[in-house]
LOZAKOL-663423 format. One line per field, with one value per residue (C-alpha): chain; residue number from 1; z, x, y. Coordinates in nm, 3 decimals. Example, Ala and Ser with C-alpha at 12.3 -4.5 7.8 and 13.67 -1.06 7.14 Angstrom:
BEGIN
c A / A .
k 1 / 2 .
Z 0.780 / 0.714 .
X 1.230 / 1.367 .
Y -0.450 / -0.106 .
***
This chain:
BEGIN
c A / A / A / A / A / A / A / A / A / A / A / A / A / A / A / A / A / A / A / A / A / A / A / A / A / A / A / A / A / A / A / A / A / A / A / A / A / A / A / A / A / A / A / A / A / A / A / A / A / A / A / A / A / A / A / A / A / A / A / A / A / A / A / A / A / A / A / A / A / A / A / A / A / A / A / A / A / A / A / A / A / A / A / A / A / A / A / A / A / A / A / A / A / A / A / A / A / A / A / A / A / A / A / A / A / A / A / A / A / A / A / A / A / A / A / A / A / A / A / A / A / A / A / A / A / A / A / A / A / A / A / A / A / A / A / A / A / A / A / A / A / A / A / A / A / A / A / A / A .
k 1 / 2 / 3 / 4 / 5 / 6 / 7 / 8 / 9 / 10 / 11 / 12 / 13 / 14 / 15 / 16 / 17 / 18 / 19 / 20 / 21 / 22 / 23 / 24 / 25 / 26 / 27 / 28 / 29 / 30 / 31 / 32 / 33 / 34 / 35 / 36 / 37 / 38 / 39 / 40 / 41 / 42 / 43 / 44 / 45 / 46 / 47 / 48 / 49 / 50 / 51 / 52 / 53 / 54 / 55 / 56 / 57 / 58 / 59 / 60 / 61 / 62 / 63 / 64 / 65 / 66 / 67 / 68 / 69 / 70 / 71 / 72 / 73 / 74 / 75 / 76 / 77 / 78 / 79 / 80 / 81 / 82 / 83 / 84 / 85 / 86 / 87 / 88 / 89 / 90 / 91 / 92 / 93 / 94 / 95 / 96 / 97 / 98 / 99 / 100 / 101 / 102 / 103 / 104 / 105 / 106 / 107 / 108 / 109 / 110 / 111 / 112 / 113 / 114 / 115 / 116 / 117 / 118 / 119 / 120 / 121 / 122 / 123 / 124 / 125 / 126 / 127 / 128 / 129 / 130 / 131 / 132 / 133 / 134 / 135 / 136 / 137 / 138 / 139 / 140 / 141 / 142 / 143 / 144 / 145 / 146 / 147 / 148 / 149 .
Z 9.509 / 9.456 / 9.697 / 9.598 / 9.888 / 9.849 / 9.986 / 10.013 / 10.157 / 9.991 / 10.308 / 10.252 / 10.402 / 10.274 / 10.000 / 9.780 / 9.456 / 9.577 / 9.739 / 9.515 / 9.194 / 9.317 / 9.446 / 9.069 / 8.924 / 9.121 / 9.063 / 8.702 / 8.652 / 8.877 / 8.862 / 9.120 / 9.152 / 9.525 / 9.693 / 9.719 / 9.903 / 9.998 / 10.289 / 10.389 / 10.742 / 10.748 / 10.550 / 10.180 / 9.853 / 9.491 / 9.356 / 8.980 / 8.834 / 8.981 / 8.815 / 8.472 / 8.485 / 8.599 / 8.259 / 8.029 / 8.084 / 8.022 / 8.408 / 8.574 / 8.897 / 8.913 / 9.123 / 9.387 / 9.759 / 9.976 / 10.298 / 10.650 / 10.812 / 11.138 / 10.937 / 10.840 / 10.955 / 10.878 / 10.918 / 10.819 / 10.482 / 10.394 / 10.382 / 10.423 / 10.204 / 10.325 / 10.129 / 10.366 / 10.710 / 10.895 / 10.706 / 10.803 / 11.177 / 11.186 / 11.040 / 11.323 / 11.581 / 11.453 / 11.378 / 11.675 / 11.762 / 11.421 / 11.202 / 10.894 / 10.694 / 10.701 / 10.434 / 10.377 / 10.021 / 10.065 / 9.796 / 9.778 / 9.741 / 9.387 / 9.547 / 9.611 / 9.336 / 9.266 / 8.851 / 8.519 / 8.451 / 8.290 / 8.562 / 8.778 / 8.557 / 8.521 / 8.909 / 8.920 / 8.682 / 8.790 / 9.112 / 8.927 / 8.728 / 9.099 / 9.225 / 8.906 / 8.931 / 9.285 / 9.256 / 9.051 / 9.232 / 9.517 / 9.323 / 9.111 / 9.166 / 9.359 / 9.290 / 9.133 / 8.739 / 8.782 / 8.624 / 8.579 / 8.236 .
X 10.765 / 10.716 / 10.858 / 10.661 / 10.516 / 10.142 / 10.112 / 10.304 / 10.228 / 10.447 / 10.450 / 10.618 / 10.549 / 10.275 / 10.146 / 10.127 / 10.435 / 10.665 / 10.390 / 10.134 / 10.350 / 10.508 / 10.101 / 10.021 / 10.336 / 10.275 / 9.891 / 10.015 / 10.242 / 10.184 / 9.758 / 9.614 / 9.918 / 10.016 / 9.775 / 9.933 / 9.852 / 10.005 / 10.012 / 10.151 / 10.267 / 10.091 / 9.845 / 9.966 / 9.769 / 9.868 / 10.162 / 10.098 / 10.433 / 10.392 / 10.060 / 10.235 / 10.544 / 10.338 / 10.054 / 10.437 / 10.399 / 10.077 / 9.981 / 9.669 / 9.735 / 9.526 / 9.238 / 9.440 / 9.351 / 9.627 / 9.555 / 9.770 / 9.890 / 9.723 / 9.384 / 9.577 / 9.317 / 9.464 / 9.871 / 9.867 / 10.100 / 10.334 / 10.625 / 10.615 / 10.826 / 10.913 / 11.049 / 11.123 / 11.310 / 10.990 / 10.783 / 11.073 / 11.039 / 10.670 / 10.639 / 10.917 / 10.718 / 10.398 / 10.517 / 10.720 / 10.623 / 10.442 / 10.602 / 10.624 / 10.919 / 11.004 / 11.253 / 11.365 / 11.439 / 11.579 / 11.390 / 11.420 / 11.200 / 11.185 / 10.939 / 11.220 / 11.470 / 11.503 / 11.484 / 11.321 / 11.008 / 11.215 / 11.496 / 11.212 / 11.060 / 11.391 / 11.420 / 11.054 / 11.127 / 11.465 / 11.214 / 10.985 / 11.237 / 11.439 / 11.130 / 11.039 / 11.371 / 11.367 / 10.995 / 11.124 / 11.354 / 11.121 / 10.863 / 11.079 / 11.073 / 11.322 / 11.382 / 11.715 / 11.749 / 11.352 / 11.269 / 10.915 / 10.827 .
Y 8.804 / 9.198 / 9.444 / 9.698 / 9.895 / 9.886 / 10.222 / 10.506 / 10.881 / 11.237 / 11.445 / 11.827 / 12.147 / 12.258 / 12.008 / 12.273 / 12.124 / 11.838 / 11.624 / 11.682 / 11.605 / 11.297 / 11.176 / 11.190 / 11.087 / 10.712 / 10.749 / 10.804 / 10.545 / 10.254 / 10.297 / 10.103 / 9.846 / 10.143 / 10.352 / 10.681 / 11.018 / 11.313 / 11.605 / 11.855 / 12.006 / 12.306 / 12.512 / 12.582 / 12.700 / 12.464 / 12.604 / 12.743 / 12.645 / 12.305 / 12.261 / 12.398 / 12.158 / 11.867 / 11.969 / 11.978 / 11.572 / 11.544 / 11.501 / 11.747 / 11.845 / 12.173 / 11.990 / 11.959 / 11.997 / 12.059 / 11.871 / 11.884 / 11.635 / 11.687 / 11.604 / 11.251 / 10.985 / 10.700 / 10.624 / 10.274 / 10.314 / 10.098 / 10.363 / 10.755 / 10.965 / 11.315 / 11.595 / 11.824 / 11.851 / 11.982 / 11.716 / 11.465 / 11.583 / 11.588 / 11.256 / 11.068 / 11.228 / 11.126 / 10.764 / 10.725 / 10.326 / 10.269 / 9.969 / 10.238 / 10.303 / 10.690 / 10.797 / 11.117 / 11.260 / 11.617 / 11.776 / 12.185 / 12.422 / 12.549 / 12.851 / 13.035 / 13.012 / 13.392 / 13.465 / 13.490 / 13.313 / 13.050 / 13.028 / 12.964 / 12.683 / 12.548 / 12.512 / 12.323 / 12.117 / 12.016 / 11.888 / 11.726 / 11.508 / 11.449 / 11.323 / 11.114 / 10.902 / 10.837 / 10.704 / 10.445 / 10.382 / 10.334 / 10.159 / 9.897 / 9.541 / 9.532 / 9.126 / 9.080 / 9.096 / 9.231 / 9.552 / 9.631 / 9.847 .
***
């Protein structure tokens, strides 16, 4: 029997890169098999550079809609990832008593990493590929000697 979570929610600070690219990494690679959605805390705008190193593996995230987590209708997922401390905070708070798993992956900010445009690309994708192997992690059969491809 699969351990998959069926659903999952990315909440950061602004859902502007980290949410948003791990939302279409899982939409990307496990389809319709986990409902996925992201949020942020606050107010953000899509990051650019997000949108380019997500496009370098062939995934779109330019239409995009950052959304906040106070607008969050529903908070019946299966497990909540945050990527952030405030999103980590926010999302204890807002799931004190709720039979959700919260886990926290400290994911930084590759906003501000200081540099050249490529030092800069460098830094987002270094997030991107974080957040790539700990979805799998998160999303593999997790029934011994079980490794979906």
């Amino acid at each position: 029997m699969s351990r998959i979570p069926g659903s999952v929610l990315f909440v950061c600070s602004e859902n502007a890169l980290r949410s948003p690219m791990a939302e279409a990494m899982v939409k990307n690679y496990y389809g319709d098999r986990v409902f996925v959605d992201s949020i942020g805390v606050r107010d953000g705008e899509l990051d650019a550079m997000a949108v380019v190193v997500m496009a370098e593996i062939g995934m779109d995230i330019s239409g995009h809609k950052p959304k906040r987590l106070a607008d969050l209708l529903d908070t019946s997922f299966d497990v909540i990832v945050t990527l952030s401390p405030e999103a980590h905070h926010q999302s204890m708070e807002m799931m004190r008593g709720e039979a959700v798993e919260v886990v926290y992956w400290p994911t930084y900010d590759p906003s501000a990493v200081e540099g050249t445009r490529e030092v800069r690309l460098a830094a987002y994708r270094d997030v991107r590929d974080t957040l790539k192997n700990l979805i799998e992690d998160l999303l593999t059969d997790r029934d011994e000697g079980h490794n979906p491809s």
